[in-house]
Every structure is written in C-alpha cells, then in structure tokens.
C-alpha positions in Angstrom: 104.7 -91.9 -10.7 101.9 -93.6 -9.5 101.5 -94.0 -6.0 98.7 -96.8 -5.2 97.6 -100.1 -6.5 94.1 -98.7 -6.7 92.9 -98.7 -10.1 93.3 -95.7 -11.7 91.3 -93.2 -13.4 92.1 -92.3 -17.2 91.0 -88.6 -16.8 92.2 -87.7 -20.1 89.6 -85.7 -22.4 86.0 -87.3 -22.7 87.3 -90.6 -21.8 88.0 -88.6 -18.4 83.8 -87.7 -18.0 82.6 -91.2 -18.9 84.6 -92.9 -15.9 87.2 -94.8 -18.2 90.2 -96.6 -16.2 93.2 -98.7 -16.6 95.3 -100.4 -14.3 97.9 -99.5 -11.3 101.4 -100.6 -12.6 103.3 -98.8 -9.8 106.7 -98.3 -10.5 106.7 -101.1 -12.6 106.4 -99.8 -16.3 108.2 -103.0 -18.1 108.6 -106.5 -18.5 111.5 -108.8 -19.3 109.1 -111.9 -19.9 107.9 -112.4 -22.9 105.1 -114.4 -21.7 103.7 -112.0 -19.6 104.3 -109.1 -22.1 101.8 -111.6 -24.4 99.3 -112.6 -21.3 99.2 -108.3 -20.1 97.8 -107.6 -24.0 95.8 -110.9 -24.6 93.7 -110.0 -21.1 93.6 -106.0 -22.1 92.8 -106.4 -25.3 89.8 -108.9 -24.3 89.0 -106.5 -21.7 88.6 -103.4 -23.8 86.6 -105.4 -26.4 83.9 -106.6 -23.6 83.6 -103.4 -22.1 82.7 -101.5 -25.6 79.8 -103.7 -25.8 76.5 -102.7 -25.1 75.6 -104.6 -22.5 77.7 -102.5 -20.3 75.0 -99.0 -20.5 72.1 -101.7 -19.1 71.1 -102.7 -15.7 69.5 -106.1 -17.0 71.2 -109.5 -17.2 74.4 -109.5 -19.2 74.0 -110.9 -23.5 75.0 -114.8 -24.0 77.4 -112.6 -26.6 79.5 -111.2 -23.3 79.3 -114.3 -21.3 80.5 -116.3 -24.1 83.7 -113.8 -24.4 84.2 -113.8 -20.7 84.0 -117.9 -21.6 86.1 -118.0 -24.3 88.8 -115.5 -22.6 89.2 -118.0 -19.7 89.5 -120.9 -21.6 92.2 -119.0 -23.7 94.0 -118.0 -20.7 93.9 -120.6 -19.3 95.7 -122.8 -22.2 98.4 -120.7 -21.9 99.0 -120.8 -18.4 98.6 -124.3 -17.6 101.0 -125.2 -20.5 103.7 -122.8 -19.8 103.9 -122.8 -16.3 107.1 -124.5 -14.9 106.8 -126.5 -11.5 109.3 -125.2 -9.1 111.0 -128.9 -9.1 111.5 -128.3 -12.9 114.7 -126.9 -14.6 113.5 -123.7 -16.4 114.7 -122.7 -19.9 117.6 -120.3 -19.8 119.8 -118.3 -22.2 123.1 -118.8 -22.3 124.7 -115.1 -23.9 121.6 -113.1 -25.3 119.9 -110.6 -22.7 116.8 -109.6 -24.1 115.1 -105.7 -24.1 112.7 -104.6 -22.0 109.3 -104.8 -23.2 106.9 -101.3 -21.8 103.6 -102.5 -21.1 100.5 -101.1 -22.7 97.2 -100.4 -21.2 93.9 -100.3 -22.9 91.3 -97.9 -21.0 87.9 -99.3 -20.6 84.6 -98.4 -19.1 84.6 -98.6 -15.6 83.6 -96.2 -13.2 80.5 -95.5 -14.3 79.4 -98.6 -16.1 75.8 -99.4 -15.5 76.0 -103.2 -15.5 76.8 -104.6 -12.4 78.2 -108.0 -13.6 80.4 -106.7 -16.0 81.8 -103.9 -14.0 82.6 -106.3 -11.0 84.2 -108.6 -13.1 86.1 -105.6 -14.9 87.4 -105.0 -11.4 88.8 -108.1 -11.5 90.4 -107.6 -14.7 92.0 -104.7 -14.1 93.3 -105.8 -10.5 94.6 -109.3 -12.4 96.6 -106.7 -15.1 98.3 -104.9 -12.0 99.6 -108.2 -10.4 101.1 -109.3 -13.9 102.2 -105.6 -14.4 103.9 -105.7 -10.9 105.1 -109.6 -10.3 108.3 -110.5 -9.3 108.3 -113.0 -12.5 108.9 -109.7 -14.5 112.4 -110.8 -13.9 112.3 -114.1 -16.0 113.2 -113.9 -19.2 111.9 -117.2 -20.4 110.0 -119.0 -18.3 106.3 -117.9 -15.7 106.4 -120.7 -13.0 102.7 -122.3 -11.3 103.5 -119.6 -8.9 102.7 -116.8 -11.4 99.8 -118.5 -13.2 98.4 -119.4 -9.7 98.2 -115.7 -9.0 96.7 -115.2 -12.4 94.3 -117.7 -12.4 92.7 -116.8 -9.1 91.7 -114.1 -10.6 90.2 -115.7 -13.7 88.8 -118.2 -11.6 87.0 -115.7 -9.3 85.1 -113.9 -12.5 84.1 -117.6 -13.8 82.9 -119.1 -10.9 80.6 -115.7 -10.3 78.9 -115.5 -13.9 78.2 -119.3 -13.6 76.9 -119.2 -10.2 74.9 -116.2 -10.5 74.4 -116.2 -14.1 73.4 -119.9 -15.1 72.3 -121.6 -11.5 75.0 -123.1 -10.7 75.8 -124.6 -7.3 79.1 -124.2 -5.4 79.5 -127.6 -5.5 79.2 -127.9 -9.4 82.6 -124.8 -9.9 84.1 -125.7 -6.9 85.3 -129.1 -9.2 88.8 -129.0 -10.6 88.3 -128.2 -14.4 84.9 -126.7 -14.4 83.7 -125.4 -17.6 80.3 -124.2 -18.4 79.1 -126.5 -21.8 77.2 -125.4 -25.0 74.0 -127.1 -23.7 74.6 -124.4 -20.4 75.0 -121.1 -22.9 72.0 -122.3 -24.8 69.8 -122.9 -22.0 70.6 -119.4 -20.6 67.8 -117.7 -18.9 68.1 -115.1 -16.2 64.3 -114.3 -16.3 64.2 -118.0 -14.4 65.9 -116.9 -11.2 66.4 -112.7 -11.2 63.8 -110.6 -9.9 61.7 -108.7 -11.9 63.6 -105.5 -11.1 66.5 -106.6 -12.1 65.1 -107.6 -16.0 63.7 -104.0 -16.4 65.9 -100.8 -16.8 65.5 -97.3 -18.4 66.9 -96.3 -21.9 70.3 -95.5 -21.0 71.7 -92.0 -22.2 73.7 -92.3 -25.5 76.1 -89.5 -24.5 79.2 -91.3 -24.0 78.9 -94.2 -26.7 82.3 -93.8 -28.7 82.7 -94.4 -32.3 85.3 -96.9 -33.8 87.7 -93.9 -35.3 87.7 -92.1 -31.4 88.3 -95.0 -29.7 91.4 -96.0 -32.3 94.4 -95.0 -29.8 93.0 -96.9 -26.8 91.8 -100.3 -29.1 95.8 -100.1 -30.1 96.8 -99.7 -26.3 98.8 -96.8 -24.8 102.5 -97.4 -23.3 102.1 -97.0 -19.7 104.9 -94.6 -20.1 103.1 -92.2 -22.6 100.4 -91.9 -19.8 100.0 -88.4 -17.6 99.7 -88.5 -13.9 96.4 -90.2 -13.6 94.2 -89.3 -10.3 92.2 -92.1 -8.6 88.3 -91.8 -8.9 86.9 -89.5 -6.1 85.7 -92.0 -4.4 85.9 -95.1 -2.3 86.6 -98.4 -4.9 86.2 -101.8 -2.7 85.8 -104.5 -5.0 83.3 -106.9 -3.4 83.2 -110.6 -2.3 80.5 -112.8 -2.9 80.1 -116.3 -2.8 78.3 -119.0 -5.0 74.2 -119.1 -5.0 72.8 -122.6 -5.2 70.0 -123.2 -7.9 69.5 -125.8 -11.2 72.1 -127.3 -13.3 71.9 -127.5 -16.9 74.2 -129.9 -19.3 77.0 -132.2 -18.2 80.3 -131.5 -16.7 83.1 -130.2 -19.3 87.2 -129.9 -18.5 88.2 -126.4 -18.1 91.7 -125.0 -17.0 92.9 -126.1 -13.5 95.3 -123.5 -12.2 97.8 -123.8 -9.3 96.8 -122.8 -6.1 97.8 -118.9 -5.5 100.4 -117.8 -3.0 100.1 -115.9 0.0 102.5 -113.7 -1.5 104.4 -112.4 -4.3 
C-alpha cells in the first residue's frame, strides 16, 4: 500500500533508471464516478503523450508543438468540467435501483524525475499532483454527478500550469490571466518568441544523451495505462520533491483577449 501522497517513483526495469513516475493514489485504487474515471485517463493520457516528446531532454524554451497540447488539454478539460459540474443548490442526477461497478484506475508513467526541461517537468508536477486529488476525492463516491466543488479542486490545478506557461512563456502580465476566462489566442502562439525575453543561457543547451529515448513498441504497456492495482510497491525518489511556487512576470502582450474555462473557486478542503 502506498503510504504518502508524494509522487511516486515507477522503479520498474529501465523505466526505473530514467526517473519515470506516476501518481500517489493512497488507498484509493477505484472510482464509482464515471466522470472522474473519464477526466483520471483524459489528463494521463495527455500527460504521457507531452512528456514522450522531445522537448522534455532540452534545457531551452519549450516547442509551440507542447505549448499548444498543454493549450489544447486545458481547454478540453475545461469543457468538461464547467459543463458537468452541479452547483451545490442543484438537484443532482441519481439512480433509482442500478448500483454501478467499481471502475480501478489506471496510471500512465511519464518522465519525471530526471527530465531536463524545466517547464515541462514543473508543470508535470502539477499533473501528477492534480491525478492524486481526483484519484483520492471524496466525489469518488458519486455515481453520477462531480459538483463545482470537485472541478474547483481540479481546475486549480489546470489553472496554475496555464497561467505559468503564459506568463513566463508568452509575456504575459498578471493582470492579463488573472481575468476570468483567459485564453491565450492564435495570434499569441504564432507570435511566440522566447529569444525576446530569456537570457541567452537559457536558449543554449548541450546535446542531450540518447540513452533513455524509448521506442513506440517499449513504451506500449504504459501508452495503454497500467491498473493501479497491477502496480508493485513503488519507492519515492531518493530525494526531496517540493514542487515550487511562482508567480506571474510582467512583460508585452500579443493578440486580443479570448474566453477560456472559468472554474469554481477551490475549497480549503476535500
């Protein structure tokens, strides 16, 4: 059983030596929600697709190809959150006789501890920290319906990633994500140019080793996500993992405003 909410490390063959991880699901190794079985393996499977990229083995600036995924992931997200989500004043859909099975969740091992990119593995922390609360909410329970309360816990999560790659990432100010339904526009992805703002250390990296670049066929089993149940006793890293805060940097706009997701406010607690 696993023991901590810290993210855990998949030591499991060569996936073990190139730092892979997946997420802390406690004792918590099912779902009786439907939507959140569907959310847990729409995030994952994003996830695991934008850490297999190669931007992750690079120092330099994240591609416009992995900041449009990140993009497209929140929007997509966030469409199913905001129009799912019951108020707590609103009567939630119930069944009258059917009692519907368990549904294990899966997780899908990614890159992490020894990613190179320091965008993408901070913003994989968040990921994975954002599976764990779904895997371990109370809304688990439901068997119909996630209320704002869930997707407020979720989205904060989303939210956090966003407004960091379009602060950081595209000159954003504060000011500019901190309005509900902030979305980045095409005219933003276009005019992406980190050169304009990072320091010249930052744009310039070594050849990174080619070592621990996996093949489609070996990484089949993980792509098709592993039942947390089928997983072995999985140690932490041997190490400290404190996911950082950071707040927005001021700098240029590009494009005009767009309407993104606007999530609930999260709860104190679960």
């Amino acid at each position: 059983m696993v023991t901590s909410d810290t993210v855990r490390w998949y030591n499991v063959g060569k996936f073990g030596e190139a730092g892979y991880a997946v997420p802390a699901w406690g004792d918590d190794i099912s779902t009786l929600n439907p939507n959140i079985a569907e959310l847990t393996d729409l995030i994952g499977q994003n996830l695991f697709a934008l850490m297999h990229q190669e931007d992750v083995d690079m120092k330099t600036p994240p591609s416009i190809n992995s900041l449009r995924a990140i993009h497209n992931l929140y929007v997509r997200a966030g469409q199913i959150l905001t129009a799912r989500a019951v108020p707590s004043g609103q009567t939630e859909f119930r069944t009258t006789h059917v009692s519907p099975a368990a549904t294990v969740f899966k997780a899908y091992p990614i890159p992490f501890f020894k990613v190179r990119n320091p965008h993408l593995k901070r913003w994989a922390g968040f990921g994975l920290m954002l599976l764990s609360e779904m895997f371990q909410h109370t809304e688990n329970r439901k068997t119909m319906e996630i209320t704002t309360v869930f997707a407020g816990d979720v989205g904060k999560y989303l939210q956090r990633i966003y407004r960091n790659m379009a602060t950081e990432l595209f000159g954003k100010t504060s000011a500019d994500v901190d309005k509900p339904g902030f979305l980045l526009t095409d005219a933003d992805f276009t005019a992406y140019n980190p050169a304009a703002f990072f320091t010249r250390t930052e744009l310039v990296d070594t050849v990174p080793p080619f070592e621990m670049v996996f093949t489609e066929d070996q990484l089949q089993v993980l792509r098709a996500g592993i039942p947390v149940t089928m997983l072995p006793q999985l140690p932490t890293w041997p190490g400290l993992l404190i996911p950082g805060d950071f707040s927005g940097s001021t700098g240029s706009t590009v494009g005009g405003a767009a309407t993104g997701p606007v999530f609930p406010a999260p709860t104190v607690g679960v």
